[in-house]
ZAPA-780265 format. One record per residue: residue in one letter; x, y, z of N, C-alpha, C, CB in turn; residue number from 1. Coordinates in pm, 1 decimal. Glycine has a CB too. Example, Ala and Ser with C-alpha at 12.3 -4.5 7.8 and 13.67 -1.06 7.14 Angstrom:
BEGIN
<'a'; <1319.0; -569.0; 780.0>; <1230.0; -450.0; 780.0>; <1320.0; -330.0; 780.0>; <1130.8; -447.3; 904.6>; 1> <'s'; <1285.0; -225.0; 708.0>; <1367.0; -106.0; 714.0>; <1290.0; 3.0; 787.0>; <1408.4; -59.8; 572.5>; 2> 
This chain:
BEGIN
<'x'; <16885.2; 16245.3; -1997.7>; <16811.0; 16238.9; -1873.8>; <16779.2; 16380.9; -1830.2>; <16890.4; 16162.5; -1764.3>; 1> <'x'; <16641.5; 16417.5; -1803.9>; <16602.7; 16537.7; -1765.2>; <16600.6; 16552.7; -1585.3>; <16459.3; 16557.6; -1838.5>; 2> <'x'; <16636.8; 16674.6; -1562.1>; <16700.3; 16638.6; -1404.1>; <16591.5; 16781.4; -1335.9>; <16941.0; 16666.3; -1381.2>; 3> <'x'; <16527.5; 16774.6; -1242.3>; <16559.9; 16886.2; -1213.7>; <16515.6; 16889.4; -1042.3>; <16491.3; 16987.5; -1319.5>; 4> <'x'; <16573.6; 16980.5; -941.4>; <16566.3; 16982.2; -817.5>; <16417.9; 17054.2; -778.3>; <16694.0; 17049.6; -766.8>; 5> <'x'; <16367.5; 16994.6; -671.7>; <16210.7; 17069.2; -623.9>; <16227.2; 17042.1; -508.8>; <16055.1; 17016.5; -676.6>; 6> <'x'; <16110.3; 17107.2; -422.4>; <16138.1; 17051.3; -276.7>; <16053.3; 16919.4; -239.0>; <16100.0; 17169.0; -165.2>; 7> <'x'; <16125.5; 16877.8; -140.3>; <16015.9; 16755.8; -99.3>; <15884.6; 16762.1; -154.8>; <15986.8; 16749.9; 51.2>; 8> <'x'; <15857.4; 16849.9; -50.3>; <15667.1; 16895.6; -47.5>; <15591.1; 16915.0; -192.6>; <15638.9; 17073.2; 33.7>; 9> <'x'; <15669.9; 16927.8; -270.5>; <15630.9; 16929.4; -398.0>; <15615.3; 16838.9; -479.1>; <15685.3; 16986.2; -447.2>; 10> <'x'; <15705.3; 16731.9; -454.4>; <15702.5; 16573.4; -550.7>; <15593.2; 16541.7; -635.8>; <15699.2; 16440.5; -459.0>; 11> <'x'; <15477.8; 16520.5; -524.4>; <15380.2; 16445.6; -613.5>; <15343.9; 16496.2; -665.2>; <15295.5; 16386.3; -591.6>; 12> <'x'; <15296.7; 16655.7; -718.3>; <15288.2; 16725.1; -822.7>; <15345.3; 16696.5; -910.4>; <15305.3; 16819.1; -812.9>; 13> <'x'; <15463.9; 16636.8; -931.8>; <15514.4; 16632.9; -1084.7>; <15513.1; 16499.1; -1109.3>; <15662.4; 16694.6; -1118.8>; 14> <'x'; <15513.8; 16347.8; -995.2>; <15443.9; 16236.8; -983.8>; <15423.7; 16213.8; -1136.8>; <15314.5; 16250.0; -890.8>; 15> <'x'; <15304.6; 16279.4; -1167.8>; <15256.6; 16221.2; -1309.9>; <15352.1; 16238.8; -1408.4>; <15129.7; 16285.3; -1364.8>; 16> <'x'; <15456.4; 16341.2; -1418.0>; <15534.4; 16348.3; -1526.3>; <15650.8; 16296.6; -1560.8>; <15549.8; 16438.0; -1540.7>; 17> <'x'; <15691.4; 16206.4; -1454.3>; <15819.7; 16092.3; -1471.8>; <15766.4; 15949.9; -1470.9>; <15936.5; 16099.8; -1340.2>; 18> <'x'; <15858.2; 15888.9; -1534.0>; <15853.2; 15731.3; -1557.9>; <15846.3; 15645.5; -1454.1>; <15961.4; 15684.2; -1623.8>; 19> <'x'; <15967.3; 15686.3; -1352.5>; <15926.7; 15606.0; -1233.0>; <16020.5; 15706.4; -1145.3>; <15963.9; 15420.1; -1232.8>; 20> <'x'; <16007.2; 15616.0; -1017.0>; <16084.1; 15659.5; -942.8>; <16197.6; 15561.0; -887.4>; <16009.7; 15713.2; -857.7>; 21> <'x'; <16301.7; 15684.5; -885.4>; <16446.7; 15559.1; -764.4>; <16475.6; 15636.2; -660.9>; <16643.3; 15513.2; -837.8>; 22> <'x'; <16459.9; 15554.1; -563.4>; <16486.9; 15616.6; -377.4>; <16601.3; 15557.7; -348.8>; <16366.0; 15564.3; -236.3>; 23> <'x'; <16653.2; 15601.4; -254.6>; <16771.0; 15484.3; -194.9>; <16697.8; 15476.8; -85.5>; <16949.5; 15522.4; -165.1>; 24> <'x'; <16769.5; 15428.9; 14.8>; <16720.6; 15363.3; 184.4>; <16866.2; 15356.1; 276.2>; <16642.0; 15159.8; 173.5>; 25> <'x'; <16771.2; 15388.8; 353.7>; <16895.0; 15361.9; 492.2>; <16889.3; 15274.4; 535.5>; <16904.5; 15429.7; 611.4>; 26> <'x'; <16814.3; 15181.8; 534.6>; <16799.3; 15064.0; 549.3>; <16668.1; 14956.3; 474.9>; <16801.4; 15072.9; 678.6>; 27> <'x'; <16692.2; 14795.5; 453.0>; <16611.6; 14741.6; 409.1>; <16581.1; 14633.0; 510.2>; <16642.0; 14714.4; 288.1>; 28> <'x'; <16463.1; 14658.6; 546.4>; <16372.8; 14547.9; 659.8>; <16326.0; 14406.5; 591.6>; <16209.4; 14628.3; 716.8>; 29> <'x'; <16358.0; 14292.2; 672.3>; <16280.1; 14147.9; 632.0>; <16167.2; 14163.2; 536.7>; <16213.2; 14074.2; 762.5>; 30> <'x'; <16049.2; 14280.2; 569.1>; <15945.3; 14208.3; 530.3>; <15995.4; 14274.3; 316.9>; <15754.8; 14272.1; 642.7>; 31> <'x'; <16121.0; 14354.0; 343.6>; <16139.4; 14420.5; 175.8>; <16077.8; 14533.2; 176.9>; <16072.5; 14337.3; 43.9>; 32> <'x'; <16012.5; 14561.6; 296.0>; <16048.0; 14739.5; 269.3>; <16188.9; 14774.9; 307.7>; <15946.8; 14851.2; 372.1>; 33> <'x'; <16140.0; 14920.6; 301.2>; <16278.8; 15037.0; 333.4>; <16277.8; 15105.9; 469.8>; <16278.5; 15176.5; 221.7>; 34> <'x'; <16325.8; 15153.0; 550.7>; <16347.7; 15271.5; 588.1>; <16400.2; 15388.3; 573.4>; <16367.2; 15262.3; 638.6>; 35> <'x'; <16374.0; 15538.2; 528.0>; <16462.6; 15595.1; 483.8>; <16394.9; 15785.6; 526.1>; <16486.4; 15528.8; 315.1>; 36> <'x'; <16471.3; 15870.5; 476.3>; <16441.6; 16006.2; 508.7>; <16269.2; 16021.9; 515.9>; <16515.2; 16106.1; 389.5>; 37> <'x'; <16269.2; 16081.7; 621.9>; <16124.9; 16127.8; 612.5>; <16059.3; 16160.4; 529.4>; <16098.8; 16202.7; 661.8>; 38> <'x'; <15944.6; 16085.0; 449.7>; <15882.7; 16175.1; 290.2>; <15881.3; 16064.8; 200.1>; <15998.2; 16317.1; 207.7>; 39> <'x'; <15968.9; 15967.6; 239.5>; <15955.1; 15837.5; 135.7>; <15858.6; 15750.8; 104.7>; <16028.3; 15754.5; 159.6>; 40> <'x'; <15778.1; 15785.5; 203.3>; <15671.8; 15666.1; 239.0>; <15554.9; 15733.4; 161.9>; <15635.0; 15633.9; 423.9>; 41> <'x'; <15582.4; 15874.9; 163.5>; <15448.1; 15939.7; 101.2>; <15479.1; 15956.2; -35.6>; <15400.7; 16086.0; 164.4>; 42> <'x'; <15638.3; 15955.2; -106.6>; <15652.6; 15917.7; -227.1>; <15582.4; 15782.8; -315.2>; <15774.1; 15912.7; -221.3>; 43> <'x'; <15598.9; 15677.8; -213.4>; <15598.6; 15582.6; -302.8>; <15409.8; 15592.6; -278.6>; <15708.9; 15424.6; -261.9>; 44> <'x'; <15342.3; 15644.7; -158.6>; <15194.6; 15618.0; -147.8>; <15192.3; 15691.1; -309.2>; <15091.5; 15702.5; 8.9>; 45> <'x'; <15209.6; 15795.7; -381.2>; <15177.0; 15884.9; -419.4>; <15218.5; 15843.2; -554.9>; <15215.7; 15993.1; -354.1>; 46> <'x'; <15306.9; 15789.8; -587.9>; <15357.3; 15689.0; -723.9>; <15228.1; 15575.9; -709.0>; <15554.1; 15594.9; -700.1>; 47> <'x'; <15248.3; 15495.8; -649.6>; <15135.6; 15390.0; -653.1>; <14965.0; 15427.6; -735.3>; <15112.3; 15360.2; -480.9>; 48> <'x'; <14964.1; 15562.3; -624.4>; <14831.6; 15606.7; -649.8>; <14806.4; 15644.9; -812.8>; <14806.5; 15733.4; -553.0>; 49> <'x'; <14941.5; 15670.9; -863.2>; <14942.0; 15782.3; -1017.8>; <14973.9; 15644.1; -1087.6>; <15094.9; 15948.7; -1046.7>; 50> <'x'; <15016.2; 15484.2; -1039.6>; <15045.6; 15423.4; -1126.6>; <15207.2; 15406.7; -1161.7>; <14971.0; 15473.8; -1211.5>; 51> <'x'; <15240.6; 15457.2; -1090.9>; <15443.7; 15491.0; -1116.1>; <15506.0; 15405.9; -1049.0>; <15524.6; 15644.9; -1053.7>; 52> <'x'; <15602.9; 15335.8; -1101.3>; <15685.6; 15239.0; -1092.3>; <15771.0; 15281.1; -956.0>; <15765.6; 15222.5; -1229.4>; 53> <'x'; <15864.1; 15162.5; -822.2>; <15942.8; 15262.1; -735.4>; <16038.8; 15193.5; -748.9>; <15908.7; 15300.9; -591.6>; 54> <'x'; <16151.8; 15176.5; -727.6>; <16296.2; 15122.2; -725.7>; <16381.0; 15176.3; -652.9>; <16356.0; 15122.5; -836.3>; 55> <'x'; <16425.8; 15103.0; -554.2>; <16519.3; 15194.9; -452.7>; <16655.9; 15126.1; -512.2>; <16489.7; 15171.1; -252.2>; 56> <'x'; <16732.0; 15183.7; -486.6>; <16889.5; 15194.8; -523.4>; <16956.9; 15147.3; -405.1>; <16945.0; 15349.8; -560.3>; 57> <'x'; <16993.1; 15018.8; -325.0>; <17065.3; 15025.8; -171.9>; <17185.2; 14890.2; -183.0>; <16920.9; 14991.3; -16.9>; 58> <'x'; <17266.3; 14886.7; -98.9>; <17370.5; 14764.3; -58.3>; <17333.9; 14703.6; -14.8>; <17466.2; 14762.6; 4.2>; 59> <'x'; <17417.8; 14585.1; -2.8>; <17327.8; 14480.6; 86.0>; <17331.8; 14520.9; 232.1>; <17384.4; 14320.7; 76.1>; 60> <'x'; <17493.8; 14557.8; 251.7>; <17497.9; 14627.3; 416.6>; <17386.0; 14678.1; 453.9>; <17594.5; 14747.7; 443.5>; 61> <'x'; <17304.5; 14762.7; 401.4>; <17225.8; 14804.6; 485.7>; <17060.6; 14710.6; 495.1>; <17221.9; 14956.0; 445.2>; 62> <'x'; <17072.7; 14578.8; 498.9>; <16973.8; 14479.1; 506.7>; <17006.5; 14481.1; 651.8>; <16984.2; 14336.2; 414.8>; 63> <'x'; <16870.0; 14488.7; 723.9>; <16890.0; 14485.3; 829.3>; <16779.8; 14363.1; 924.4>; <16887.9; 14628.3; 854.2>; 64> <'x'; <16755.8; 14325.5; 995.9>; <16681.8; 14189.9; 1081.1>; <16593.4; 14265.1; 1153.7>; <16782.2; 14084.8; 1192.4>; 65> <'x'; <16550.5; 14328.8; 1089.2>; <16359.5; 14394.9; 1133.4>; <16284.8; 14404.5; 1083.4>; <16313.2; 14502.1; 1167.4>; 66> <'x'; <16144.4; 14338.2; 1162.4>; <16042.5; 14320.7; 1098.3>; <15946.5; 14454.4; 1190.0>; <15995.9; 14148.3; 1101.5>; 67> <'x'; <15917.8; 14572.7; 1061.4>; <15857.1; 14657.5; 1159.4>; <15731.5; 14648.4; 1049.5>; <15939.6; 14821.3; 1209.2>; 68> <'x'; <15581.9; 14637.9; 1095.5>; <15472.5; 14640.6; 1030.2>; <15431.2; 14755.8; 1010.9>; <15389.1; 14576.3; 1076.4>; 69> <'x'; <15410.4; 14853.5; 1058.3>; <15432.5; 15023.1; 1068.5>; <15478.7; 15079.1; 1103.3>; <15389.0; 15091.0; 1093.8>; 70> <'x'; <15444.0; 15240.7; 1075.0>; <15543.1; 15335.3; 1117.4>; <15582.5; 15329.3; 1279.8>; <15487.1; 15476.3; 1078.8>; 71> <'x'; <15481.5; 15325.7; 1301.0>; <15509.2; 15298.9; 1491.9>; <15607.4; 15175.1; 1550.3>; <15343.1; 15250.8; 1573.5>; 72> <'x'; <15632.7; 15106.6; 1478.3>; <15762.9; 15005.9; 1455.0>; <15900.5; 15017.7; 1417.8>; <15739.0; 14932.9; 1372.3>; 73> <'x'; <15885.1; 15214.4; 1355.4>; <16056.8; 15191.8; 1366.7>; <16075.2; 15306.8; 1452.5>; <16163.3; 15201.4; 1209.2>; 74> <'x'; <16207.8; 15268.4; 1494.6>; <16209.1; 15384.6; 1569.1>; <16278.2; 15524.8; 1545.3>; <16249.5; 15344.7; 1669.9>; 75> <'x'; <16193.2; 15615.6; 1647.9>; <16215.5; 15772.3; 1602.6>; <16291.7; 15839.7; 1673.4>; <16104.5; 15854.2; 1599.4>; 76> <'x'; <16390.0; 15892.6; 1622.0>; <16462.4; 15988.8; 1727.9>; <16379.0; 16104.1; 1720.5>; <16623.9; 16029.5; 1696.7>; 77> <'x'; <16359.0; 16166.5; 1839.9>; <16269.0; 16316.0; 1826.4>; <16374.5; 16423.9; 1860.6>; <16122.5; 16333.0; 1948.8>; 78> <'x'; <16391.0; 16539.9; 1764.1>; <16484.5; 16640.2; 1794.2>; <16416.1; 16747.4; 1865.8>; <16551.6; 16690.3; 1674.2>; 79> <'x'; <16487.5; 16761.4; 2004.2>; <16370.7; 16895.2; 1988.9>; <16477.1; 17060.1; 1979.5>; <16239.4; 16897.9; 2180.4>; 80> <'x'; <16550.8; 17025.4; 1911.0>; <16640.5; 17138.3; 1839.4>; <16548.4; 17162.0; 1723.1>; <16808.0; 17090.4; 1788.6>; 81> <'x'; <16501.1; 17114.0; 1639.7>; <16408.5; 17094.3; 1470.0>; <16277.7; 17205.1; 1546.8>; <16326.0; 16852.5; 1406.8>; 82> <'x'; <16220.7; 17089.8; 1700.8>; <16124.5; 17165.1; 1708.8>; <16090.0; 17290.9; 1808.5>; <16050.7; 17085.6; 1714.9>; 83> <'x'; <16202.2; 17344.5; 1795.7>; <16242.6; 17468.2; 1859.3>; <16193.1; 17591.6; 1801.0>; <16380.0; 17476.4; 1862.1>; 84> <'x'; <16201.4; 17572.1; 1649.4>; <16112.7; 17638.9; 1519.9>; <15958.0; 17657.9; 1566.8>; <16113.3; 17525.6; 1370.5>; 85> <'x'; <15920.0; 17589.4; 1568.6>; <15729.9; 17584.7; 1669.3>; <15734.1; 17655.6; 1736.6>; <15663.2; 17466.7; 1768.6>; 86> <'x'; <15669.4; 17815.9; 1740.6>; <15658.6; 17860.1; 1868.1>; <15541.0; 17923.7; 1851.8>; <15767.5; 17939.3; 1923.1>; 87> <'x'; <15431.8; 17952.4; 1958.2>; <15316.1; 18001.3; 1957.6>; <15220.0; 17887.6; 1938.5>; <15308.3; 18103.1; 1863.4>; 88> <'x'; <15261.3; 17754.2; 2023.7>; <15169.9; 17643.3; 1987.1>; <15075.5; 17671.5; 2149.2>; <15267.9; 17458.5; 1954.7>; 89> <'x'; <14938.6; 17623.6; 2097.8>; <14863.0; 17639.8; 2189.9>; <14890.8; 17540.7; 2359.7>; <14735.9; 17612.8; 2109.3>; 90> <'x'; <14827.7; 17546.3; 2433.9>; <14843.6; 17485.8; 2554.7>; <14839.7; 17353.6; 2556.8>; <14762.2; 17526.0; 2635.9>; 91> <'x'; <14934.8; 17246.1; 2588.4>; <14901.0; 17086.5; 2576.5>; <14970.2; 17072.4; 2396.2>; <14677.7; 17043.7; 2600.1>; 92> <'x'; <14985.9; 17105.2; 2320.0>; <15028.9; 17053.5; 2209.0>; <15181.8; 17057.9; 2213.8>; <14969.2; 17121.9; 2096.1>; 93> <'x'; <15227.4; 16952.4; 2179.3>; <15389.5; 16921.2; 2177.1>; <15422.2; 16952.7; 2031.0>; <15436.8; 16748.8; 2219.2>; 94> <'x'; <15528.8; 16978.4; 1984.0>; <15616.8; 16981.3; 1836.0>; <15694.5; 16820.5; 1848.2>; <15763.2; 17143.1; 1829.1>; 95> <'x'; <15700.3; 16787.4; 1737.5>; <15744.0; 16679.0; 1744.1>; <15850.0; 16663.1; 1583.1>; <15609.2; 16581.0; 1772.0>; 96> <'x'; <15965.2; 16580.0; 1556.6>; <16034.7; 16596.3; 1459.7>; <16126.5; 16488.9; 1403.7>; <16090.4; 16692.7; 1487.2>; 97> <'x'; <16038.0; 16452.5; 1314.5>; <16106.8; 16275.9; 1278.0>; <16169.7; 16278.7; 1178.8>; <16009.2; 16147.6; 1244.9>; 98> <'x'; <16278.4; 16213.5; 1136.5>; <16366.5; 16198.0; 1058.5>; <16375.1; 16067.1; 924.8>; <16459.4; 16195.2; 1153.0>; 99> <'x'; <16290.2; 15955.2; 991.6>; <16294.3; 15862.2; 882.3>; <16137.8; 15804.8; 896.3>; <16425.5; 15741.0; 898.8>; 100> <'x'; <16099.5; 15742.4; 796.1>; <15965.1; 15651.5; 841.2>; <16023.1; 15504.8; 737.4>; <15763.8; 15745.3; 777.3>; 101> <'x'; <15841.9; 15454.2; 732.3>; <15884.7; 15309.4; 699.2>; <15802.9; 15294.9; 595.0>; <15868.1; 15193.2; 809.4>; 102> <'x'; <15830.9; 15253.6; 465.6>; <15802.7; 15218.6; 308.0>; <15757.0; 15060.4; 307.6>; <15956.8; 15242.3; 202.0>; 103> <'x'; <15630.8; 15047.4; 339.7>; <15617.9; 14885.2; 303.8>; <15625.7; 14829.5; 159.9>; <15482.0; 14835.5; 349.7>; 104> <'x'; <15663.4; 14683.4; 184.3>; <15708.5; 14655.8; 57.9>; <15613.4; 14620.7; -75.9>; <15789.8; 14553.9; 83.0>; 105> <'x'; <15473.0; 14677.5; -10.1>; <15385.3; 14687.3; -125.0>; <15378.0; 14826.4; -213.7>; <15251.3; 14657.9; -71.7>; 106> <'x'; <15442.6; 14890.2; -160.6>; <15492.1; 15046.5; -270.1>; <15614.1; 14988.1; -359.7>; <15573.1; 15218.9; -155.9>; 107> <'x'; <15667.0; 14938.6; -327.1>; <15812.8; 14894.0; -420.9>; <15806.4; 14806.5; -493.1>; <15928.2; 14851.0; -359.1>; 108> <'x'; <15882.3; 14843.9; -644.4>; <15881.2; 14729.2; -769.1>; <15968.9; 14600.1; -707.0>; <15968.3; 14797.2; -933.0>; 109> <'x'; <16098.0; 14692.4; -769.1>; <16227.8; 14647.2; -736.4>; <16317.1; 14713.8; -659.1>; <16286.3; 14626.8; -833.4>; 110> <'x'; <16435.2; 14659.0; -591.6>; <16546.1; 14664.8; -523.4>; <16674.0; 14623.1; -593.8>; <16525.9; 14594.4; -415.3>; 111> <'x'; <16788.4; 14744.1; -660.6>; <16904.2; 14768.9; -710.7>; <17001.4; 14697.5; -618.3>; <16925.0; 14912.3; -726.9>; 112> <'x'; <17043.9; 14599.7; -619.8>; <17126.2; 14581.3; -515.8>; <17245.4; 14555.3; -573.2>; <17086.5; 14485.2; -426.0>; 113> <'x'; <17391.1; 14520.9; -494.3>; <17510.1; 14468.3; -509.5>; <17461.0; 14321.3; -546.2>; <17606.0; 14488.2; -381.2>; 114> <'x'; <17408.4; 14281.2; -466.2>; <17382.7; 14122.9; -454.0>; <17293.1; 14036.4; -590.7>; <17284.4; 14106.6; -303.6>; 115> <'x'; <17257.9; 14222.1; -710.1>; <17155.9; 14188.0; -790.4>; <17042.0; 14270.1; -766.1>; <17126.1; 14056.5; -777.8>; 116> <'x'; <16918.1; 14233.0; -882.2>; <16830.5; 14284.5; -873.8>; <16699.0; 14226.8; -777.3>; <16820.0; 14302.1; -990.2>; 117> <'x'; <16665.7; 14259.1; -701.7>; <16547.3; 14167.6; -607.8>; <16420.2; 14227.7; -606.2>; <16582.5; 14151.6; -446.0>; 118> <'x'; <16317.8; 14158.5; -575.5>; <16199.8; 14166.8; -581.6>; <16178.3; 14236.9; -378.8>; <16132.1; 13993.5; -647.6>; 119> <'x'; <16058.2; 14285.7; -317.9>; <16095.6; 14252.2; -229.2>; <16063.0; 14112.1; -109.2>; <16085.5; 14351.8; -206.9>; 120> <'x'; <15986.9; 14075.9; -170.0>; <16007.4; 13947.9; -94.4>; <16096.3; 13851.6; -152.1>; <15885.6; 13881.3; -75.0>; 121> <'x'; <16223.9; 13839.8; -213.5>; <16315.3; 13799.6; -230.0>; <16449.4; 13829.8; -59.2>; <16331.8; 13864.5; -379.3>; 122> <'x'; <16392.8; 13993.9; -27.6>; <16463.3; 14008.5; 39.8>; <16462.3; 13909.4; 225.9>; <16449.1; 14147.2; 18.2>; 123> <'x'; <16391.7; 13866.9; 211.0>; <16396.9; 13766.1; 356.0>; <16553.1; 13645.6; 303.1>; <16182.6; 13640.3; 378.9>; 124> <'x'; <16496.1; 13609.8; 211.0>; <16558.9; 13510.3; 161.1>; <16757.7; 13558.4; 184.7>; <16486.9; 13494.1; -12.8>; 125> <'x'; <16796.6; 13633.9; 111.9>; <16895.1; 13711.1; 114.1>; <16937.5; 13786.0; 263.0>; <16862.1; 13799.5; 10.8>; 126> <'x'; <16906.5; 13792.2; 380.3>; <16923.6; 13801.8; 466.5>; <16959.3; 13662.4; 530.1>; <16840.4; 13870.9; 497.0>; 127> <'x'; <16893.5; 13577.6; 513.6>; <16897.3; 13424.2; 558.6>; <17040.3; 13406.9; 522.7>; <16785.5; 13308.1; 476.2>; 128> <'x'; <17060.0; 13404.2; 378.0>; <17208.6; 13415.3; 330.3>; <17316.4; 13445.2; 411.0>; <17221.2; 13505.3; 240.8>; 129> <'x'; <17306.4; 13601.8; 360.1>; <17376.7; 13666.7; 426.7>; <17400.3; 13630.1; 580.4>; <17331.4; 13777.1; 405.4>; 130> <'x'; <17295.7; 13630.5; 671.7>; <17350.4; 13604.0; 828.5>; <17407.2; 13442.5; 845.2>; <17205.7; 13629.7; 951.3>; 131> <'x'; <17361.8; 13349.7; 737.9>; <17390.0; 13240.1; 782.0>; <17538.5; 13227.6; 710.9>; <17277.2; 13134.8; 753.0>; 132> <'x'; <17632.9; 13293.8; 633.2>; <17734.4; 13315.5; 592.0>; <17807.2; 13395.7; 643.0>; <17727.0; 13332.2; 502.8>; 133> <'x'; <17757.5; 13488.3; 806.9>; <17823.1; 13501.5; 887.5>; <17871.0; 13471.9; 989.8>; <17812.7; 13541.6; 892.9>; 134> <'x'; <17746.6; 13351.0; 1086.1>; <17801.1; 13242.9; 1181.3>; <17854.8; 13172.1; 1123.1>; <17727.0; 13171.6; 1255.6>; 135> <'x'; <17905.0; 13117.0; 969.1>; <17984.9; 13048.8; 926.4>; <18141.9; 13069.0; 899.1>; <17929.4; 13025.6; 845.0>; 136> <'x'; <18142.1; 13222.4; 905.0>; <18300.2; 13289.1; 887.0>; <18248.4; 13401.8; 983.3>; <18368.8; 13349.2; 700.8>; 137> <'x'; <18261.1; 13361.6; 1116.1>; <18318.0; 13466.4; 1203.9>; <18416.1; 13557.6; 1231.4>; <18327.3; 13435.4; 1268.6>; 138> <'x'; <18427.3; 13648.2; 1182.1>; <18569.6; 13740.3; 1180.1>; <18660.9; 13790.9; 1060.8>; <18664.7; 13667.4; 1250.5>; 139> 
């Protein structure tokens, strides 16, 4: 396995020269996307576009009971320590500094899970599971 570290901002430049890609997630939403570090969403736009396979790597724990349709659907913590860095911005413009966005589940092959391998619209299904096997053993 050939490994090597780049920065974010650089990814899709080399895009064309790997097989696919594997992300993990901080979380996995109903509709089978992800949520995860800021930059993911423009990974998988950017695989798609070159033709490249995506596969995120996650647990089931982090399946979570949200249905967010865009980015404006999940929510953002804004640091403004990050955007403290900004200085010399003109009059009326704010800095702003987000930490995760949202991967719909039309960028993604598959999903690595504990529970197995899933598609992502498999993942509604598996939540159903899962929560309905927790009002059943409470505690």
């Amino acid at each position: 396995v050939n490994l090597r570290i780049l920065r974010d901002s650089a990814a899709a430049a080399v895009i064309p020269e790997v097989d696919f890609l594997l992300l993990g997630a901080e979380g996995v939403v109903e509709t089978g996307g992800i949520i995860n570090k800021i930059g993911t969403f423009q990974l998988a736009l950017a695989a798609k576009a070159l033709g490249k396979l995506v596969y995120i790597a996650v647990e089931s724990y982090k399946f979570l009971r949200q249905y967010p349709l865009a980015q404006s659907d999940v929510a953002q913590p804004l640091h403004k320590q990050d955007t403290q860095l900004l200085t010399d911005l003109p009059p009326g413009v704010e800095a702003e500094s987000r930490y995760s966005d949202y991967t719909p589940p039309e960028f993604i092959t598959l999903l690595f899970t504990d529970l197995g391998i899933l598609t992502p619209s498999a993942v509604s299904d598996e939540l159903i599971k899962l929560y309905h096997q927790t009002l059943d053993n409470p505690g």
